[in-house]
Backbone as numpy.savetxt, mean C-alpha at the origin, in Angstrom:
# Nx Ny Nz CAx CAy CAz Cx Cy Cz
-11.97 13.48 23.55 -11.99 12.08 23.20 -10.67 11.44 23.61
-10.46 10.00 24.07 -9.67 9.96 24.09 -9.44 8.48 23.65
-7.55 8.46 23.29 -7.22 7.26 22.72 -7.86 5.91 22.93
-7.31 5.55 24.38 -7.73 4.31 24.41 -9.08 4.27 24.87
-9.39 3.22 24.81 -10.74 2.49 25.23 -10.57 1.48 25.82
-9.41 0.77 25.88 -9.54 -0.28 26.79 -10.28 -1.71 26.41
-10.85 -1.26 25.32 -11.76 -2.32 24.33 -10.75 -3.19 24.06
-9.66 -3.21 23.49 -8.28 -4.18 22.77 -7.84 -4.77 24.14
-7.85 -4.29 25.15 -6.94 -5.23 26.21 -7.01 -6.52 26.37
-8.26 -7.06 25.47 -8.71 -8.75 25.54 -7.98 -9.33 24.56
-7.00 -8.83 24.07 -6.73 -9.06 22.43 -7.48 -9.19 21.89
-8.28 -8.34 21.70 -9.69 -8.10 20.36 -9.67 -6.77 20.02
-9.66 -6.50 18.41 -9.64 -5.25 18.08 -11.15 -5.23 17.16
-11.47 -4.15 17.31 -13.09 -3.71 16.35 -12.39 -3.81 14.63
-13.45 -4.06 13.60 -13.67 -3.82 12.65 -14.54 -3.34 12.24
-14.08 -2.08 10.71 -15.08 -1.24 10.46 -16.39 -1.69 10.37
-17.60 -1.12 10.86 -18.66 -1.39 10.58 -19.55 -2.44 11.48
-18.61 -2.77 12.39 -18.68 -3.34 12.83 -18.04 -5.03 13.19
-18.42 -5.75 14.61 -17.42 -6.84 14.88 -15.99 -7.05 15.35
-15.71 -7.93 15.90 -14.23 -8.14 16.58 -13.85 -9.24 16.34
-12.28 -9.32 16.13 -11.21 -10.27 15.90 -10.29 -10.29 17.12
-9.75 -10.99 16.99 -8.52 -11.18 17.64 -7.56 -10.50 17.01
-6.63 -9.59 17.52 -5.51 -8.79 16.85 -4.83 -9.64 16.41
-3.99 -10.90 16.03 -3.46 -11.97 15.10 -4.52 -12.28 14.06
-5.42 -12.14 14.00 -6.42 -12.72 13.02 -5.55 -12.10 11.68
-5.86 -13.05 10.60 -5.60 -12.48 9.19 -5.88 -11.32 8.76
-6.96 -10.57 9.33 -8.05 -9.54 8.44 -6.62 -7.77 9.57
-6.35 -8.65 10.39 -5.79 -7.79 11.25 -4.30 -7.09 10.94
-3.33 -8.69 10.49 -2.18 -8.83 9.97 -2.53 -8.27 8.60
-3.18 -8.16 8.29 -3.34 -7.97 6.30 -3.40 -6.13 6.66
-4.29 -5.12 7.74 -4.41 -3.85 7.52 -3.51 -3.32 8.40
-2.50 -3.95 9.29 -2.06 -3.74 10.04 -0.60 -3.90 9.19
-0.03 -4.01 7.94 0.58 -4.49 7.32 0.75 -3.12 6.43
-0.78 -2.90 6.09 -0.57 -1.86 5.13 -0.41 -0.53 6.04
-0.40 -0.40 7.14 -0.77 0.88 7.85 0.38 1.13 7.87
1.33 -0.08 8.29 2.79 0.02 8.07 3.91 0.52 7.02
3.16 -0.12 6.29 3.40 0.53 4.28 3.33 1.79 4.19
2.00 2.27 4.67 2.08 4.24 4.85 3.03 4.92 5.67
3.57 4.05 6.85 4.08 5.07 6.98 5.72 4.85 7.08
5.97 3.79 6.35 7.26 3.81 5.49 7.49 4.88 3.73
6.01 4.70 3.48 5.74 5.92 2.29 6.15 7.25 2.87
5.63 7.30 4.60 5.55 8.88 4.70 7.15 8.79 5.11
8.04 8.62 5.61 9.31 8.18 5.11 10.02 9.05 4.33
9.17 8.29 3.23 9.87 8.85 1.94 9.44 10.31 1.13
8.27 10.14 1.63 7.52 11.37 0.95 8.25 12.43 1.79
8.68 12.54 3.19 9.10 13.42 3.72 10.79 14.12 3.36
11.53 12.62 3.03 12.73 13.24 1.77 12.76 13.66 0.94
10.96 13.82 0.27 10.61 14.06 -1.49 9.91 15.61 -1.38
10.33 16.13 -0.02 9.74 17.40 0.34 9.12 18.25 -0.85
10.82 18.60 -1.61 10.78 19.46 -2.30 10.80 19.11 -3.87
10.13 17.84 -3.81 10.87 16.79 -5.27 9.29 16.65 -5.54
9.35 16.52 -7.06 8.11 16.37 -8.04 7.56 14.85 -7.16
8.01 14.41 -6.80 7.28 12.86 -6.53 6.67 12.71 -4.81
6.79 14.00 -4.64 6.09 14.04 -3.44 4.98 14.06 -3.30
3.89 14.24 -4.00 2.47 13.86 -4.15 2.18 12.47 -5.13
3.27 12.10 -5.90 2.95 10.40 -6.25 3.11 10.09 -4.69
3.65 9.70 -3.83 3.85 9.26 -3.00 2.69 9.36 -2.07
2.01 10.66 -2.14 1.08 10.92 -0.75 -0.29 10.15 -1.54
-0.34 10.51 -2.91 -1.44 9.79 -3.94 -1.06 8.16 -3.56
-0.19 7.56 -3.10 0.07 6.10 -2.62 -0.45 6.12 -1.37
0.23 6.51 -0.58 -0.57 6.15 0.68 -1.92 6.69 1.10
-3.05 7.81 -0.07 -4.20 7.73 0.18 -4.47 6.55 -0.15
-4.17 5.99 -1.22 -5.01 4.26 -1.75 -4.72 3.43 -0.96
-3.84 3.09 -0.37 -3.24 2.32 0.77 -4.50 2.63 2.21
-4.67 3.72 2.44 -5.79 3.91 2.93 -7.24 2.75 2.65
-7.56 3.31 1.68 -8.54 2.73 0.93 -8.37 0.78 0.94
-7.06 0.51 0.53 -7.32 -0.96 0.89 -7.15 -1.50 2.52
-6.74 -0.52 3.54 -6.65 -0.78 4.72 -8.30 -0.77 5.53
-8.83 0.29 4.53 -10.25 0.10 5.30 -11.16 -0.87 4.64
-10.94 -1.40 3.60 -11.76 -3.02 2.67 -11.21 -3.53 3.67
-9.74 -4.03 3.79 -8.79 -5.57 4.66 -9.85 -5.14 6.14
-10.41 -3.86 6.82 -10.63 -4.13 8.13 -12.29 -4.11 8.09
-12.55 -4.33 7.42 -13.67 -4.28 6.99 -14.37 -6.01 6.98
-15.27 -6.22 7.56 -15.46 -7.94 7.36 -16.77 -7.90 5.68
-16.49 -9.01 5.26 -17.26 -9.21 3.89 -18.50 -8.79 4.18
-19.52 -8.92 5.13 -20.69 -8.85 5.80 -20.98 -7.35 5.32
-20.41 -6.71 5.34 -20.08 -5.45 5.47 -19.89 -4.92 4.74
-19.34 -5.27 3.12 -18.58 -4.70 2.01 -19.77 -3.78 1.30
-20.97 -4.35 1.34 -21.69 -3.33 1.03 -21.64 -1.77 1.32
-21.70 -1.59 2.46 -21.22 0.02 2.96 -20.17 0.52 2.53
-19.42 0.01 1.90 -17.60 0.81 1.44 -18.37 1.44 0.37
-17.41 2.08 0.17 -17.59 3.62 -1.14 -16.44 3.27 -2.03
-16.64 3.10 -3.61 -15.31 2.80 -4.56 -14.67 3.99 -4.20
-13.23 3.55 -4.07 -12.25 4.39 -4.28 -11.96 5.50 -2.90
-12.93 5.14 -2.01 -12.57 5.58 -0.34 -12.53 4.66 0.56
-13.50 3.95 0.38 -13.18 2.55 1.18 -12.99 1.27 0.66
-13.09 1.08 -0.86 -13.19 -0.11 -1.36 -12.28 0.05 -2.75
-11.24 -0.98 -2.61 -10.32 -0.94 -3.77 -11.09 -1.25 -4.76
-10.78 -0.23 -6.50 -11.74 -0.79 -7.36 -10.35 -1.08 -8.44
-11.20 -2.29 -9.60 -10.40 -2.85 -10.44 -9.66 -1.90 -11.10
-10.42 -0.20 -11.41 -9.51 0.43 -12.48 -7.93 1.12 -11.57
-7.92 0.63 -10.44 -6.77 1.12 -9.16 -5.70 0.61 -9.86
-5.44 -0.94 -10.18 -4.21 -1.45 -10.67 -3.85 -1.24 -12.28
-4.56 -0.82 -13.50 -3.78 -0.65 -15.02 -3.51 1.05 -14.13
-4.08 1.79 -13.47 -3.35 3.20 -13.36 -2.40 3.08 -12.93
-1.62 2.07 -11.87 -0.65 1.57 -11.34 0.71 1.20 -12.75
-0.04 0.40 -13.33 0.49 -0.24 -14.79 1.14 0.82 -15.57
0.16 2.20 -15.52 0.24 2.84 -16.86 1.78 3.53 -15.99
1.34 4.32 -14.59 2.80 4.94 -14.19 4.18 4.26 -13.95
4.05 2.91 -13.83 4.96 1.62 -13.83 5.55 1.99 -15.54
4.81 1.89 -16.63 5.06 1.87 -17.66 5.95 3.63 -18.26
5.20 4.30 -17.57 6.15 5.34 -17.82 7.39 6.13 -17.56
7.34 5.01 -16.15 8.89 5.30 -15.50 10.24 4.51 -16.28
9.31 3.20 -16.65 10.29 2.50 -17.09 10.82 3.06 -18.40
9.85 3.52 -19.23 10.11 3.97 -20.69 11.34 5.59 -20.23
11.01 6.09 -19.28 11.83 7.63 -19.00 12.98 6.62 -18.42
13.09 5.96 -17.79 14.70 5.77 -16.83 14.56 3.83 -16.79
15.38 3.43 -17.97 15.09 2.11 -17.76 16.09 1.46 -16.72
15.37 0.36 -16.10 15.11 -0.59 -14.82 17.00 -1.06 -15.50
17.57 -0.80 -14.04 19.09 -1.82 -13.50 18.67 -3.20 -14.50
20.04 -3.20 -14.84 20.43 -5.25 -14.82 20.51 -5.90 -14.18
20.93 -5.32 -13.22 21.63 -6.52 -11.74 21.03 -6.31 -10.41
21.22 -6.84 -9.29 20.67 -6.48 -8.76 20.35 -5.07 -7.95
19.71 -4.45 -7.11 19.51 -3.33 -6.65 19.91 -3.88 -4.91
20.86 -2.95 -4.71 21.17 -2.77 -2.70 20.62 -1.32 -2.60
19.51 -1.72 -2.11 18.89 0.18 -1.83 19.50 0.94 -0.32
19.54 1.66 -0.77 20.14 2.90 -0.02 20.89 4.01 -0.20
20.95 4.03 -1.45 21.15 5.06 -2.84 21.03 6.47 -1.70
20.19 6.76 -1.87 19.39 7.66 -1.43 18.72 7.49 -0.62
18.02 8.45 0.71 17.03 8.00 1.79 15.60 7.84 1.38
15.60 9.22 0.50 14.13 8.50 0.02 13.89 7.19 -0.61
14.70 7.29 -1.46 15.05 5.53 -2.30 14.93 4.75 -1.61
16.17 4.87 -0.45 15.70 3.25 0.78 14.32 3.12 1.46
13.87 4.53 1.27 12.71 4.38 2.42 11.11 3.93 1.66
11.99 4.12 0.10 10.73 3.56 -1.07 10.58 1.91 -1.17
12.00 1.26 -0.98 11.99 0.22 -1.09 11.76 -0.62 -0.31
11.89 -0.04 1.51 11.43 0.14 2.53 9.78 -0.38 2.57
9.17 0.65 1.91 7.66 0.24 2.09 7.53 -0.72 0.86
8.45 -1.03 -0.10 8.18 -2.12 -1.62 7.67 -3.26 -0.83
9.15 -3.76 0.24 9.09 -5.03 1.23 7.44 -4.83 2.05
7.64 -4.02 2.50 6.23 -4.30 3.26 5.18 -4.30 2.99
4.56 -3.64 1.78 4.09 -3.95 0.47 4.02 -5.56 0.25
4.99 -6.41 0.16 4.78 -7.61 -0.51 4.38 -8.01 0.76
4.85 -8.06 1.86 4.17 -8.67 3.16 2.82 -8.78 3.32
2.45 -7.88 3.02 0.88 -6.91 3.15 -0.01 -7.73 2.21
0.61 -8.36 0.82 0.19 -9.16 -0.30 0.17 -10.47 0.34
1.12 -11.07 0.97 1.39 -12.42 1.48 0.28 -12.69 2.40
0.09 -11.57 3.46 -1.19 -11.69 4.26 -2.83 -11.68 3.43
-2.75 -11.31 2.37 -3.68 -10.87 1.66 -4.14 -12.13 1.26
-3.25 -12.54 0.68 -3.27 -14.51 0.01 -3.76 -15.31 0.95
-2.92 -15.02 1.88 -3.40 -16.16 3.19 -5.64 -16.00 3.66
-5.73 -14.58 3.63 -6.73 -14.29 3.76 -7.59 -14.85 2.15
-7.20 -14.92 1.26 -8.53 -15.30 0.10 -7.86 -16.56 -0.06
-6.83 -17.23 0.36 -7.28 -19.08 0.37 -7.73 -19.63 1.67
-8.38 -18.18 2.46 -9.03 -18.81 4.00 -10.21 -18.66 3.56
-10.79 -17.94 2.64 -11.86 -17.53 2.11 -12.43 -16.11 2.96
-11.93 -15.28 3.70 -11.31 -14.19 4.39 -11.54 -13.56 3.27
-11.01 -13.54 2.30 -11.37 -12.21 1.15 -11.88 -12.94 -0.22
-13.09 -12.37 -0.54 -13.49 -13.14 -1.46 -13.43 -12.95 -3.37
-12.67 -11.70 -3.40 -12.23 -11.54 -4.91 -10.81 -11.14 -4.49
-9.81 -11.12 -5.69 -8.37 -10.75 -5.82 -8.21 -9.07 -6.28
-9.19 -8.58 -6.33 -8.82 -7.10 -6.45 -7.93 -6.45 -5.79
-7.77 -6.49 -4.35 -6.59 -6.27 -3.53 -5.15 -6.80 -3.63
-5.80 -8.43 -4.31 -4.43 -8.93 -4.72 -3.54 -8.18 -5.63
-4.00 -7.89 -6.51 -3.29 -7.18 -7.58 -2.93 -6.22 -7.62
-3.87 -4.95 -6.78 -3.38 -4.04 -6.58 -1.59 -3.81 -5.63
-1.56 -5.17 -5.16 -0.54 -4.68 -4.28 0.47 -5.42 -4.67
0.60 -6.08 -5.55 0.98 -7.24 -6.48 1.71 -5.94 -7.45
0.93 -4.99 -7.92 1.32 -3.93 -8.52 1.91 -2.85 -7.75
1.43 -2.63 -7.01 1.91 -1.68 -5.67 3.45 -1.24 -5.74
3.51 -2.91 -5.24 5.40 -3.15 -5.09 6.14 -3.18 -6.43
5.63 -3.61 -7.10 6.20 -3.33 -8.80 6.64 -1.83 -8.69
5.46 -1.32 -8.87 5.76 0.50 -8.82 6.52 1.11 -8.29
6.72 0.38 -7.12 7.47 1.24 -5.90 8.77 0.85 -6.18
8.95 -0.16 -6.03 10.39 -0.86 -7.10 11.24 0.19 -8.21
9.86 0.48 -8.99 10.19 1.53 -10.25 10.69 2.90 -9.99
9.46 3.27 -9.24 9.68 4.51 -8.50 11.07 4.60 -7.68
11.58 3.75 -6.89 12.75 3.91 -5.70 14.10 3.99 -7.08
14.01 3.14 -8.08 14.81 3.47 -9.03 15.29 5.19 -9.47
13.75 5.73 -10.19 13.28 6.59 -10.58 13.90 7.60 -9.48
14.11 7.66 -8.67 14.08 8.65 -7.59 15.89 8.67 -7.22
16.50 7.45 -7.66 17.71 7.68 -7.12 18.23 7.93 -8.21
17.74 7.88 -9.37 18.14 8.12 -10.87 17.75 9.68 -10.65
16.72 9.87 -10.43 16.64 11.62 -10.23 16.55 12.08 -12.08
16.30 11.53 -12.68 16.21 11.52 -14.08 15.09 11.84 -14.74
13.32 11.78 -14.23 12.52 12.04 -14.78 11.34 12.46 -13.81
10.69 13.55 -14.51 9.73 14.24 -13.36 8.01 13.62 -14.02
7.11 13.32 -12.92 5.83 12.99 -13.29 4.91 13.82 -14.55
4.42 13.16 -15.54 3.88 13.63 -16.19 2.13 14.18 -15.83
1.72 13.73 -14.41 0.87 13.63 -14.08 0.52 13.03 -12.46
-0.34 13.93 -11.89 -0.01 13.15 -10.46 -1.11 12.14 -10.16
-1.14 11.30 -9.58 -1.49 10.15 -9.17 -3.26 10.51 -8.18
């Protein structure tokens, strides 16, 4: 098999299930955003080799997965996704909440501000936080185009970067190990 196809040279890329955009299209910038996010995660996960938070991390960028194939996915279509492989589901963001909530309670959150680069994994957490919120910004733009038609994605990534925020703390604090993996 091979890579290219030659299909994109028009500036048009396929979406799952079918259909084509223009590679600038919203639906494009929004999974093309998060693909980016993974592999600023893998980044970090690769400094977290030998560290308890190396499978929170890989448990992030499977879900990141999961909302990259909804964002490339056209609405037409949403029927065929599978919860929780291809289609972000609502209970994705309080699990987000609950590990947000337990980092903070083990290693509470700076006063002031944070300059990341503590640590490489740390920078490379906060690294994907930013692109994370990018990934959200495109997301918005897409459900006030009417491009995405519920906020489930919103939030999840709305929470995403919260976490990761927590986590890049958590990690340069080196202070508390997962009670549970993701």
């Amino acid at each position: 098999m091979k890579v290219y196809t030659r299909r994109g040279d028009d500036g048009t890329t396929g979406l799952l299930y079918g259909g084509r955009v223009d590679k600038d299209d919203l639906r494009t910038e929004a999974y093309g955003t998060v693909d980016e996010a993974v592999s600023a995660l893998g980044m970090a996960r690769a400094q977290l080799a030998d560290s308890p938070w190396h499978d929170a991390v890989l448990g992030i960028q499977r879900e990141l997965f999961v909302v990259g194939a909804q964002l490339a996915t056209h609405t037409d279509h949403w029927h065929q996704l599978t919860d929780g492989v291809s289609r972000v589901t609502p209970d994705m963001t309080p699990r987000l909440e609950d590990a947000i909530d337990e980092l903070t309670a083990a290693c509470p959150l700076p006063t002031e501000f944070v300059v990341p680069g503590g640590r490489p994994a740390g920078a490379a957490l906060d690294l994907a936080r930013t692109v994370v919120r990018r990934a959200e910004r495109h997301a918005v733009r897409m459900r006030r185009s009417g491009v995405l038609p519920d906020d489930v994605i919103l939030r999840y990534l709305n929470r995403l970067s919260d976490y990761l925020f927590v986590l890049a703390r958590t990690v340069e604090g080196g202070r508390h190990t997962p009670t549970r993996e993701r």
